[in-house]
C-alpha positions as CSV (number, residue, x, y, z in Angstrom):
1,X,67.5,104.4,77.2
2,X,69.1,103.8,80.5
3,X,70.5,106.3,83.6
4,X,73.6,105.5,82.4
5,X,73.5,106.4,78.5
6,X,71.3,109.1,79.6
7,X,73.5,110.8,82.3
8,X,76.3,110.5,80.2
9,X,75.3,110.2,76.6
10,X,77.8,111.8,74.4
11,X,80.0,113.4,76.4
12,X,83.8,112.8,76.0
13,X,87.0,112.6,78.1
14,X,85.0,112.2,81.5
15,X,87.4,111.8,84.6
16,X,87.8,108.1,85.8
17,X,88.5,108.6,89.7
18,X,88.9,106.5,92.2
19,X,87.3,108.2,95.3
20,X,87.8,108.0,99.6
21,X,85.1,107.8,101.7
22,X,86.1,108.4,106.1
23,X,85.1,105.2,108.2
24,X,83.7,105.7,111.5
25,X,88.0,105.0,113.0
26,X,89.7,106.5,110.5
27,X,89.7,110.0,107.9
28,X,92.4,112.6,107.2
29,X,95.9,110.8,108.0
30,X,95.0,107.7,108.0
31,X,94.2,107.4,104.1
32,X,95.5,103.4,103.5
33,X,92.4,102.7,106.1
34,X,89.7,104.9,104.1
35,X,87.3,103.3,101.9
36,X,87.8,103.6,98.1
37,X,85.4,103.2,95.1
38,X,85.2,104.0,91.2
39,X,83.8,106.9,90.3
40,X,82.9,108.2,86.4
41,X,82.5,111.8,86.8
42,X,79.5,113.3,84.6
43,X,79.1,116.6,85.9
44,X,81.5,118.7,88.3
45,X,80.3,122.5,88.3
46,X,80.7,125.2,91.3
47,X,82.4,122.6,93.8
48,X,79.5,119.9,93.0
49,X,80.5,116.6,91.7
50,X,78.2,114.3,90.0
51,X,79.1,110.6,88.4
52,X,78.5,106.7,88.4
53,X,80.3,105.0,91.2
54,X,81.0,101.5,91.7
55,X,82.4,100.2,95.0
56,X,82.1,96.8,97.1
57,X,81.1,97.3,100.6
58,X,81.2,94.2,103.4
59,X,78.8,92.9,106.2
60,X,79.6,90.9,108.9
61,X,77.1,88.3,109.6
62,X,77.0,86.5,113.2
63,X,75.1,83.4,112.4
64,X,77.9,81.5,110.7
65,X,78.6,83.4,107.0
66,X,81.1,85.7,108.6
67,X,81.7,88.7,106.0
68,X,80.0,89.0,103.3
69,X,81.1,91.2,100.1
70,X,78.9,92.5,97.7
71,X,79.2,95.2,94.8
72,X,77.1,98.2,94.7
73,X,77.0,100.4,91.7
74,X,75.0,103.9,91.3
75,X,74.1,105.4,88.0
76,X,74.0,109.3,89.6
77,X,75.3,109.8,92.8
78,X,76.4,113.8,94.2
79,X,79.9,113.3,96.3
80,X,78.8,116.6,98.2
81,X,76.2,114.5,99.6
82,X,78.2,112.5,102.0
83,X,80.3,114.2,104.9
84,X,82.6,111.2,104.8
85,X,83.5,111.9,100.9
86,X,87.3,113.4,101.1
87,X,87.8,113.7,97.6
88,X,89.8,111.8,95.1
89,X,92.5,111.1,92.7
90,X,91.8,111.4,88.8
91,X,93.2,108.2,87.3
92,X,91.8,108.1,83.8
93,X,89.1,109.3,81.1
94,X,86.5,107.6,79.4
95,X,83.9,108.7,76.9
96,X,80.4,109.1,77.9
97,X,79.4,106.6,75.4
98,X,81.6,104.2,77.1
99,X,80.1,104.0,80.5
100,X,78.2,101.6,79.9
101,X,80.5,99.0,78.3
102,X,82.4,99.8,81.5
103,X,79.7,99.2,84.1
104,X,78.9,95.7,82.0
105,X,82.8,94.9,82.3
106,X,82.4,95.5,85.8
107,X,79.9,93.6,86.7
108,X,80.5,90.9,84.8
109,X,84.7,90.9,85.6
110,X,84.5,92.1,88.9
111,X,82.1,90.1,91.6
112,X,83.9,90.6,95.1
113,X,86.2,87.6,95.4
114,X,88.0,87.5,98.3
115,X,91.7,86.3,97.7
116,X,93.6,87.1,100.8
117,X,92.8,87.5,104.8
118,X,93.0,91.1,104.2
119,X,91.2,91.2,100.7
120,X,89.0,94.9,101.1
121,X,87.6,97.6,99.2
122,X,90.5,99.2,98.1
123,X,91.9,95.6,96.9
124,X,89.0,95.6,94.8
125,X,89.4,98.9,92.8
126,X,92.8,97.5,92.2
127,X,91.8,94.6,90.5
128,X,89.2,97.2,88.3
129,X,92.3,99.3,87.7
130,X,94.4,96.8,86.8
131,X,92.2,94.4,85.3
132,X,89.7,96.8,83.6
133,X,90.4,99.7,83.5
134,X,94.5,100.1,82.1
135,X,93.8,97.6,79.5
136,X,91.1,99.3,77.7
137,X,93.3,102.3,78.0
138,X,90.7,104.2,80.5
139,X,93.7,104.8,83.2
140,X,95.9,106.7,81.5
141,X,98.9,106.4,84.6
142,X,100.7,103.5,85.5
143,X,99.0,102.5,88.9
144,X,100.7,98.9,90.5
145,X,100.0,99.1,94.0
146,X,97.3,100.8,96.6
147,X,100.8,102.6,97.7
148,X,101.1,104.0,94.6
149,X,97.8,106.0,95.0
150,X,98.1,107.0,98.8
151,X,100.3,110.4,98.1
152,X,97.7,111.8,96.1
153,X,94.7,110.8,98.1
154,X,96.7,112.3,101.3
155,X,96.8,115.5,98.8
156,X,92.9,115.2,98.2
157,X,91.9,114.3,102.0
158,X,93.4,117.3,102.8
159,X,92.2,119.7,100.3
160,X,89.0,118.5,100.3
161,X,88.9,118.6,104.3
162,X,90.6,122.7,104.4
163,X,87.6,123.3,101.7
164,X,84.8,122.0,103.6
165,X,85.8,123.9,106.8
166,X,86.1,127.0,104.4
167,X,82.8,126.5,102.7
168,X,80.8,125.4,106.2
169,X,79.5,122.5,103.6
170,X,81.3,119.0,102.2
171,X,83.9,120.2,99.4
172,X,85.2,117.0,98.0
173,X,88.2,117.5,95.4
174,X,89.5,115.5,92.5
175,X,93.4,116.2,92.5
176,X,95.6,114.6,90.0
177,X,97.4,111.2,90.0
178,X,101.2,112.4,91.2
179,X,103.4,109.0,90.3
């Protein structure tokens, strides 16, 4: 059996999220600039979240490729664990036996492709959203554009920010998708 089906087995009604990561510029304020990912949350007891996250991630190259995309997917992965994790935005449920079938769809549906001269991260878990995830019915809100998402991420940066400083430890929180 693999990480996944073993971290998420038969559990049901799991929180899709898409999740924001600070850059070394930019954090609380300037959320359009943050980097985003996928995140399927297994586990998220006493302020600890625990889940599967999928995310592309670039490197620049100065012998001639120029950037370089590439996808990067975790089976179990603690959001505490990073100081630059400000929280998220709950999108979506899937059930635990579905994780799977949606890391295979991503992989397979989703190799880093870059369209346009500012093609990112954050264009990327669009294209899961949109291409993925709200036709297998797994994002339960109507989600068009990055815009769309940036009033509740603001919300979750913040919250999750205030928390930390409370707590004297990373506090990342999952707020709800306001449309």
């Amino acid at each position: 059996m693999d990480s996944l089906s073993k971290l998420f087995g038969g559990k049901s009604d799991l929180p899709l999220v898409v999740v924001q990561y600070k850059r070394d510029e930019f954090g609380v304020g300037t959320e359009d600039e943050l980097h985003w990912a996928i995140v399927a949350v297994s586990s998220n007891k006493s302020g600890t979240i625990v889940g599967a996250v999928w995310q592309v991630i670039n490197r620049v190259y100065s012998d001639g490729r120029g950037i370089v995309w590439s996808m990067h997917h975790r089976s179990e992965v603690e959001l505490n664990a990073s100081s630059k994790c400000l929280g998220g935005v709950i999108i979506g449920s899937i059930k635990g036996k579905d994780v799977e079938k949606l890391n295979t769809l991503i992989e397979s549906n989703h190799v880093p492709q870059v369209r346009t001269k500012d093609w990112n991260c954050r264009s990327w878990v669009m294209e899961v959203i949109q291409y993925t995830l709200m036709p297998k019915g797994w994002a339960n809100v109507p989600i068009a554009t990055e815009a769309s998402l940036l009033p509740s991420l603001k919300v979750a940066a913040r919250a999750s920010r205030d928390a930390s400083i409370k707590e004297g430890k990373t506090m990342p929180l999952l707020v709800d998708f306001r449309a």
